[in-house]
Every structure is written in structure tokens, then in C-alpha cells.
Short mmCIF file of the C-alpha atoms (twelve columns), coordinates in Angstrom:
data_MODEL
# 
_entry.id   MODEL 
# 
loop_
_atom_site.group_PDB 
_atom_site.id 
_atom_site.type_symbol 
_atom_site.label_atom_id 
_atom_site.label_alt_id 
_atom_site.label_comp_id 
_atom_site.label_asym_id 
_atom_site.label_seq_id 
_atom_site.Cartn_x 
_atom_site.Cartn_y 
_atom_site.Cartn_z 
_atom_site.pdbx_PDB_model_num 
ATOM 1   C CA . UNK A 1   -9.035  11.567  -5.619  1 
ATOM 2   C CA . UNK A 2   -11.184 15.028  -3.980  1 
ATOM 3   C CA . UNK A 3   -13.638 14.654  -6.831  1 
ATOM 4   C CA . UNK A 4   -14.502 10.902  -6.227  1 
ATOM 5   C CA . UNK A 5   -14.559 11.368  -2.752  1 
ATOM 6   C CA . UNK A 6   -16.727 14.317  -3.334  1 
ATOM 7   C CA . UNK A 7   -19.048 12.175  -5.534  1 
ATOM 8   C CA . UNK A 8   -18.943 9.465   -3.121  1 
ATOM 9   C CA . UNK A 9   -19.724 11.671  0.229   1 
ATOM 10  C CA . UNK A 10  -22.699 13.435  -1.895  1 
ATOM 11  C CA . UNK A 11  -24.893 9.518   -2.583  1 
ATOM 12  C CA . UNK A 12  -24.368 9.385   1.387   1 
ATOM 13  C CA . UNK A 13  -25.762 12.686  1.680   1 
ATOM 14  C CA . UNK A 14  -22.933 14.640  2.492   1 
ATOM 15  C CA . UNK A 15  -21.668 17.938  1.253   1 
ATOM 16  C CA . UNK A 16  -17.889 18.363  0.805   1 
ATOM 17  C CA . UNK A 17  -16.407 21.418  -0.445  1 
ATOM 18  C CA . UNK A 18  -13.157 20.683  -2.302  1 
ATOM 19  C CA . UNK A 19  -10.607 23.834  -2.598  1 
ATOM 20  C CA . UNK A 20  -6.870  22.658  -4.754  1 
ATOM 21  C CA . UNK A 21  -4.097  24.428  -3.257  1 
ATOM 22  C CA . UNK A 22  -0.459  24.344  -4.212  1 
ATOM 23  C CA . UNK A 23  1.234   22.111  -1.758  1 
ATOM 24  C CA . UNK A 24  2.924   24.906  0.037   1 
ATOM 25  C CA . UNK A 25  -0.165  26.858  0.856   1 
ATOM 26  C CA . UNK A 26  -1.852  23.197  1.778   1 
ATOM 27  C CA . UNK A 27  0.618   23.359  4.576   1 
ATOM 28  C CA . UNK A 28  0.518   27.145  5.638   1 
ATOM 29  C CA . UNK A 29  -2.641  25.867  6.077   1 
ATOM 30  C CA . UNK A 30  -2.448  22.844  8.220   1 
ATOM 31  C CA . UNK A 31  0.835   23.687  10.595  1 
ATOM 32  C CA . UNK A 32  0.225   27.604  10.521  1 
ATOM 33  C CA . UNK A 33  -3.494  28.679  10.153  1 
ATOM 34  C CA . UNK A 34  -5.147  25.520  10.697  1 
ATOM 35  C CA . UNK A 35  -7.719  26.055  8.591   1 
ATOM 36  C CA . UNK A 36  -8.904  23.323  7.067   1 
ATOM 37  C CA . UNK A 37  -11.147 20.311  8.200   1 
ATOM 38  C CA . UNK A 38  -9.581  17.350  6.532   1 
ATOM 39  C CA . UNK A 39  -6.658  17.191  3.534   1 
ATOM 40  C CA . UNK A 40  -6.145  14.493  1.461   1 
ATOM 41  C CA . UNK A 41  -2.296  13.797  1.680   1 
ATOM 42  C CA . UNK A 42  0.222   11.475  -0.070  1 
ATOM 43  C CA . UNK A 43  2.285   10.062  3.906   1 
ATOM 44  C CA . UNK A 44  4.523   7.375   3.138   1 
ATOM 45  C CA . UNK A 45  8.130   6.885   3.779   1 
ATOM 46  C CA . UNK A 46  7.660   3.135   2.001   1 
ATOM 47  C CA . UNK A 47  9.208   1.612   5.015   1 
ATOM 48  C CA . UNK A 48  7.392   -1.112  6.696   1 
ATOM 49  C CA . UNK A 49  9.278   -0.244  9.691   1 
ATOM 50  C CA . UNK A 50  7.340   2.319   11.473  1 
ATOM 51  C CA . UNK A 51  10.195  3.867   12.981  1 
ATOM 52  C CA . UNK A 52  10.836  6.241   10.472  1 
ATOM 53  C CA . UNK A 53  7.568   8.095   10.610  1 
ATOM 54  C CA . UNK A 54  8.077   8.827   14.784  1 
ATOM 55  C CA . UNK A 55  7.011   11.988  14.046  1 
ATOM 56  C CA . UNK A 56  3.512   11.221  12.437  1 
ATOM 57  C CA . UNK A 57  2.933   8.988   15.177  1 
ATOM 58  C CA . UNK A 58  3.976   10.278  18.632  1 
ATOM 59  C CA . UNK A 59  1.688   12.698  19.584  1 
ATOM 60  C CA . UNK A 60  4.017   15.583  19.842  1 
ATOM 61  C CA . UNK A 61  5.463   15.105  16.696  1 
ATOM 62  C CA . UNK A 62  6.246   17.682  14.045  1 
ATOM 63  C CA . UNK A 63  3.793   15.534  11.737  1 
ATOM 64  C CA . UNK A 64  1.158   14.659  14.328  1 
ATOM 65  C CA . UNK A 65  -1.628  15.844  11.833  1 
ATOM 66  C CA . UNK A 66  -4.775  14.963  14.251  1 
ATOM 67  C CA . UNK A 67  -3.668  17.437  16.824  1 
ATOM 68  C CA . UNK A 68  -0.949  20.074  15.501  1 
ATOM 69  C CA . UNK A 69  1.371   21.331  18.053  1 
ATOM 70  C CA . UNK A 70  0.374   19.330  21.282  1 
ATOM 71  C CA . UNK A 71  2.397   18.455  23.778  1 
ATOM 72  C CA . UNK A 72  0.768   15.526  25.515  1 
ATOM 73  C CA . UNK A 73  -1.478  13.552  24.459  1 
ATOM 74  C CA . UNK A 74  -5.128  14.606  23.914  1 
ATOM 75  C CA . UNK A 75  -6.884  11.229  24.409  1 
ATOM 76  C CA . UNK A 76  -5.997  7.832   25.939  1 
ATOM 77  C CA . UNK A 77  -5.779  6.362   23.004  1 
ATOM 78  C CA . UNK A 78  -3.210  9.025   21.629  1 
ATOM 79  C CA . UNK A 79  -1.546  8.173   25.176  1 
ATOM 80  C CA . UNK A 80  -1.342  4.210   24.417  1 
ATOM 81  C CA . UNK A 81  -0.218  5.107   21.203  1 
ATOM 82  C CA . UNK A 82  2.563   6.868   22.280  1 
ATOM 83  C CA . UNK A 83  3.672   4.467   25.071  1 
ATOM 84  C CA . UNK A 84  3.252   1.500   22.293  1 
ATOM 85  C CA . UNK A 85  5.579   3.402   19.791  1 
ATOM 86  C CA . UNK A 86  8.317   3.846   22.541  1 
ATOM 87  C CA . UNK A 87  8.268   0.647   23.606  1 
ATOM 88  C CA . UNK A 88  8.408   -1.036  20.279  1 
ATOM 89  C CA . UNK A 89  10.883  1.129   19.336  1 
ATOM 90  C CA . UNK A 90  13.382  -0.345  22.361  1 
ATOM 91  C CA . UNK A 91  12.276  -4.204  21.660  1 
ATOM 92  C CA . UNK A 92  14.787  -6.530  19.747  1 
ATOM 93  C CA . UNK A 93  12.036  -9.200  19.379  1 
ATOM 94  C CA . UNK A 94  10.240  -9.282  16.062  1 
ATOM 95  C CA . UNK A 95  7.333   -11.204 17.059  1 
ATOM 96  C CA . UNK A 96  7.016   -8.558  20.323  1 
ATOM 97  C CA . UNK A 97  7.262   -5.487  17.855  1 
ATOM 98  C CA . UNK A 98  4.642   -6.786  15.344  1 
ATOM 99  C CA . UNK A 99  2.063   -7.527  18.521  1 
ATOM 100 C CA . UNK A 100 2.736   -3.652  19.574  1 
ATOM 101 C CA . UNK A 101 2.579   -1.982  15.867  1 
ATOM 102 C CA . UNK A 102 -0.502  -4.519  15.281  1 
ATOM 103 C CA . UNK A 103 -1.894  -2.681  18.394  1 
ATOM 104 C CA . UNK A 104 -1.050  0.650   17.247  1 
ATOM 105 C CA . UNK A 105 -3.092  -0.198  13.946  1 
ATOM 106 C CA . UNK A 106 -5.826  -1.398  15.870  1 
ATOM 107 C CA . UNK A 107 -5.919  2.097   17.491  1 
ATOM 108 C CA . UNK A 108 -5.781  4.064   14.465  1 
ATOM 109 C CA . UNK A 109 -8.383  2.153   12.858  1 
ATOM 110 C CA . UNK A 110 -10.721 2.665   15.547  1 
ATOM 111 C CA . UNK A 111 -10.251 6.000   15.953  1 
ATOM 112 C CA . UNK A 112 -9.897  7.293   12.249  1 
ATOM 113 C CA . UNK A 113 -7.352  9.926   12.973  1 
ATOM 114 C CA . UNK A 114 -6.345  8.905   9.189   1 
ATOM 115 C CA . UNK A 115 -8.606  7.278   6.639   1 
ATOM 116 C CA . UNK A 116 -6.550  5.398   4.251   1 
ATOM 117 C CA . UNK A 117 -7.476  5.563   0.976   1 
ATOM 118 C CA . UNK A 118 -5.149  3.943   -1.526  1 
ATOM 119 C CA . UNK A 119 -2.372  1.503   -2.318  1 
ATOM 120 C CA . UNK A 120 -0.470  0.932   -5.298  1 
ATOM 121 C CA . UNK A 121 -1.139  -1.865  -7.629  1 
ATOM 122 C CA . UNK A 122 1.250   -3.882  -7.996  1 
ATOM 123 C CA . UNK A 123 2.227   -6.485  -10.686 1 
ATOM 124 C CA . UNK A 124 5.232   -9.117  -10.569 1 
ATOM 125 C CA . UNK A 125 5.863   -12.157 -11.714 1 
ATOM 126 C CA . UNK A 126 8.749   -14.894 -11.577 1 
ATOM 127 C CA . UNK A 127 9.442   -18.256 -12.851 1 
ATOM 128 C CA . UNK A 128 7.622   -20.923 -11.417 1 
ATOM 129 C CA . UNK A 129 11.324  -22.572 -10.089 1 
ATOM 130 C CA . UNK A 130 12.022  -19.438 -7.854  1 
ATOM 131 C CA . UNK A 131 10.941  -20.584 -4.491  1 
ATOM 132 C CA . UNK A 132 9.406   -18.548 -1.798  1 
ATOM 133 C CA . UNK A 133 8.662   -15.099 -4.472  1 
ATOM 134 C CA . UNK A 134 6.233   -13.468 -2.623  1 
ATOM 135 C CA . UNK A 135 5.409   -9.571  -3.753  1 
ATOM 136 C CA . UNK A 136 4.607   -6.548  -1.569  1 
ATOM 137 C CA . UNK A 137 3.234   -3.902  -2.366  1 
ATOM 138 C CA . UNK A 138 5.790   -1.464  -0.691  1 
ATOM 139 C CA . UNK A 139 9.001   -1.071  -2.311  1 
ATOM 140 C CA . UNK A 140 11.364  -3.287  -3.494  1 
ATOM 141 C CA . UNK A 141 8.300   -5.420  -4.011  1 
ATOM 142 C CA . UNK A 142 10.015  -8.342  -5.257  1 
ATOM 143 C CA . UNK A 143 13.223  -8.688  -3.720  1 
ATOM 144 C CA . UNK A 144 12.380  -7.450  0.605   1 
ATOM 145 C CA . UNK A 145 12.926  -11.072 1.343   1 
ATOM 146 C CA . UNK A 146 15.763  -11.484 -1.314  1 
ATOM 147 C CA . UNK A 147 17.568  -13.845 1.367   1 
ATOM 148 C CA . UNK A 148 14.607  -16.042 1.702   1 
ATOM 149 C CA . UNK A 149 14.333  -16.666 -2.041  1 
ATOM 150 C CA . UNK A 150 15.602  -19.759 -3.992  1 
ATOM 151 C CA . UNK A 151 15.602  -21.353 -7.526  1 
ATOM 152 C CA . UNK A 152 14.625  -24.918 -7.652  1 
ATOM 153 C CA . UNK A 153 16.755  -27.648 -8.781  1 
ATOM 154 C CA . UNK A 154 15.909  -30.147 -10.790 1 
ATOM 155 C CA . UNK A 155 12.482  -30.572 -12.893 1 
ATOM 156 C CA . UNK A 156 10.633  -33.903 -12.343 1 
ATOM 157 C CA . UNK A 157 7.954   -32.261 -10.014 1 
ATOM 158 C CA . UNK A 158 7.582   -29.040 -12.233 1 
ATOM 159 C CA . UNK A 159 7.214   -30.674 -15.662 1 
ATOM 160 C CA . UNK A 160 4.433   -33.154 -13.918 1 
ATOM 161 C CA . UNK A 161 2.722   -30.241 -13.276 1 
ATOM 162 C CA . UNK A 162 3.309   -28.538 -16.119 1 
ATOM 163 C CA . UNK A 163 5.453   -25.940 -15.727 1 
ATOM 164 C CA . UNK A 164 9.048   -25.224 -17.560 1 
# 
């Protein structure tokens, strides 16, 4: 991933220094000596909940890797972000929750405090007669909605169109 972003920077004219490390010294360097200007990191609990990374996200969180060991928040944004977090993380309405995390993503992509750089390709299939399948692409990609999902009855609709 460091060597095609390397490639990549250097045909926009920029020159980008890649230096491995073993994981450990990756962090001595990032929570102790903060030496370093950007890391390419694997974050992902594989919740879509957001909950469970509080600590990336709340700016004086153990994992708040844009500003290491604050206290308050550096920026207003930072300072929306945490009041957003908190108060999503009291709401019992879904539809409320979503607008506020939605937000939150708006603010991280317009800041760039992370750039996201991959996913996971996923591939899954079903039957045509199971109703409602609909994959993710974060674990369990086939079965988050397993209450939702259904298997047809009956096969005068599926046959016209072709499928057994």
C-alpha cells in the first residue's frame, strides 16, 4: 500500500519517503516520539456502530491520532465532533443517530484528519428465492439483517422469469 501511494504521490509531483517499521516501533513512534508525518494504519473494529471506536473519535481519546494527547479540542470542527459523538451516543432514535454520525462523516471528510484508503471486496451470492439478501461489506456480510431475510414461496413468478 506505501509503495503505490508512493508511486501515486510522485506523477502529482510529490516526494514521499516511506520507512517499514515493526508495528511496535510504528507506535513508539506515534503515541511516544511523535515522529512521523502520516502512517498508513489498518483502524477498524468492523462495527458499523461507531460507538466502539469512542476513543478514535473524541478528541481526547487514547486513539485520537490527529492530535495525540489533547485535552480539548483543537478546532471547531474537532469540537462539533465531539459534541455530535456524545449526543448520538445518548439517542434511542435510529433515524436521529444516522443524521448525527452522517454529520460526523461529513466532518471528517472535509477535514481529512484520515484518508481512507481501502475496503474489502466482497463476494456473496444467494438463491434468487431468498428475499431481501443484501451484502455488506463489513462483517457478517450476508447475514447483519438475518431477521429481515426470507425465502420465497411458491414459483410461478420465478420460473416466468427464469430463475429456479
Amino acid at each position: 500500500m506505501a509503495t503505490l501511494l508512493q508511486d501515486d504521490l510522485a506523477h502529482l509531483g510529490m516526494q514521499a519517503h516511506v520507512v517499514p517499521l515493526e508495528f511496535r516501533a510504528m507506535l513508539d513512534r506515534m503515541f511516544q516520539s511523535f515522529d512521523y508525518e502520516a502512517a498508513i494504519m489498518g483502524l477498524g473494529g468492523g462495527d458499523a456502530d461507531p460507538n466502539p471506536e469512542m476513543n478514535v473519535w473524541f478528541s481526547s481519546g487514547s486513539s485520537h491520532l490527529w492530535h495525540l494527547g489533547e485535552t480539548q479540542p483543537a478546532t471547531a470542527w474537532e469540537r462539533e465532533i465531539d459534541q455530535l459523538m456524545q449526543q448520538q451516543m445518548i439517542t434511542l432514535n435510529y433515524q436521529e443517530r444516522k443524521r448525527l454520525y452522517d454529520r460526523v462523516q461529513q466532518l471528517i471528510a472535509e477535514n481529512l484528519p484520515f484518508i481512507f484508503l481501502a475496503t474489502p471486496n466482497i463476494l456473496a451470492s444467494a438463491k434468487a428465492r431468498v428475499g431481501n439478501f443484501h451484502p455488506a461489506v463489513l462483517d457478517h456480510y450476508t447475514l447483519w439483517n438475518a431477521d429481515q431475510l426470507y425465502v420465497r414461496t411458491g414459483t410461478r413468478g420465478l420460473e416466468r422469469a427464469g430463475i429456479r
